[in-house]
C-alpha positions in Angstrom: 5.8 -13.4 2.4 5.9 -10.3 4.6 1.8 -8.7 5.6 3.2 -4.9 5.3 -0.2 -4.3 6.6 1.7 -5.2 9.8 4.3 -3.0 9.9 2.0 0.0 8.9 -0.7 -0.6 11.6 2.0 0.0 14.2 1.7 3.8 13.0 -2.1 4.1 13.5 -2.1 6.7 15.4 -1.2 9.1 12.6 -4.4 10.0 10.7 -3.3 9.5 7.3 -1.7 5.8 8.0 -4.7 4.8 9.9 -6.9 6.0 6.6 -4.5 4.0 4.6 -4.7 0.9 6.4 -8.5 1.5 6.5 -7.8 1.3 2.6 -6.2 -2.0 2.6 -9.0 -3.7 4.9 -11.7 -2.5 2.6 -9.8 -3.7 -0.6 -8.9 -7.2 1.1 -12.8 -7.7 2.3 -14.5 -6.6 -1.7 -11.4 -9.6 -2.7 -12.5 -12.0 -0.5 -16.1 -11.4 -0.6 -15.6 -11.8 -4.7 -17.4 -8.6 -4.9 -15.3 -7.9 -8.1 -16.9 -5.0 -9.4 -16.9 -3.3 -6.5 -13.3 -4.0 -6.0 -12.4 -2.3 -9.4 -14.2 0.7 -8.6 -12.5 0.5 -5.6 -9.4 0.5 -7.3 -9.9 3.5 -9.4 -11.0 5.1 -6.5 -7.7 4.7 -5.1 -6.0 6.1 -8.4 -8.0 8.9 -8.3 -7.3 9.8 -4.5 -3.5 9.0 -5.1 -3.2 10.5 -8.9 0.3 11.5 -8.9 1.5 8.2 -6.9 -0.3 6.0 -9.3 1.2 7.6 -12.6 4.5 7.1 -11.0 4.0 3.5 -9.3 2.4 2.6 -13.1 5.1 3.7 -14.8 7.9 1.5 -12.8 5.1 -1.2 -13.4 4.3 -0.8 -16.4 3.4 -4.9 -17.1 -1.1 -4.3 -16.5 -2.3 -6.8 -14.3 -4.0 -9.4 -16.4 -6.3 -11.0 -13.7 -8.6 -9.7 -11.2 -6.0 -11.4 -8.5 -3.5 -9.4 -10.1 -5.5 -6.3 -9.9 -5.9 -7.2 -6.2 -2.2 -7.5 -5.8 -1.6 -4.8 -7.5 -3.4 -2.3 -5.8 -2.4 -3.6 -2.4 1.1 -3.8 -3.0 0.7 0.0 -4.1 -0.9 0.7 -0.7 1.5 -1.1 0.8 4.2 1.6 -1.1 2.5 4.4 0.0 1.9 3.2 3.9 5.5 3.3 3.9 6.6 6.5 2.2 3.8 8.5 4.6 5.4 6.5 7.6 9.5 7.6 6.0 7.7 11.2 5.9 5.3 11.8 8.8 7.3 9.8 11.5 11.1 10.9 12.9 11.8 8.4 14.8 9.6 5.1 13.0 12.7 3.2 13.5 12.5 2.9 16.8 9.2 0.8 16.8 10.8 -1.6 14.7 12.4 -4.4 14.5 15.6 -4.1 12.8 14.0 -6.9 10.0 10.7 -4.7 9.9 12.8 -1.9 8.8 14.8 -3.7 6.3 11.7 -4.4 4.6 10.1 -0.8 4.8 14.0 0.3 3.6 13.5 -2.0 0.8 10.1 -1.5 -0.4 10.9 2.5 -0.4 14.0 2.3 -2.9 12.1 0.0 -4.7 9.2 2.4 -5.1 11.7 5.7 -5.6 14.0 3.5 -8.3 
């Protein structure tokens, strides 16, 4: 299984990515620290800051995660989405820090988000 979180970090340097991946970190860390709660709040949160996007990601996946790992995976893998649209939209050139594999996985994961 690909880390996106991999591919995303190599865009840092733009404000919003580095914010997102900041995102990601905290969601990982309430996960493994089974601070539960904290990580469902955490997860509204995130709906809240990315309304629009959520309505949108929760209508392609419309199946509710039915476990608190599938909450986890859930929210991550909708980070993961929006990492790479901001990286599609705020950086020209992105392919040329890639490698031609990392960008058959962002190119995947985008027309799966925008079908």
């Amino acid at each position: 299984m690909c880390d996106y979180l991999k591919i995303i970090e190599k865009f840092k340097n733009c404000k919003e990515i580095s914010d997102l991946c900041d995102e990601i970190y905290n969601l990982r860390w309430l996960f493994q620290t089974e601070q539960y709660y904290s990580m469902q709040e955490y997860i509204e949160n995130i709906k809240n800051k990315y309304l629009k996007e959520a309505l949108e990601w929760n209508s392609i996946n419309s199946q509710q995660p039915q476990s608190l790992h599938q909450a986890f995976m859930n929210a991550e893998n909708f980070l993961y989405a929006q990492g790479v649209n901001l990286i599609i939209k705020k950086i020209e050139n992105y392919k040329s820090f890639l490698k031609p594999e990392e960008i058959s996985l962002i190119e995947n994961l985008c027309s799966k988000n925008n079908s």
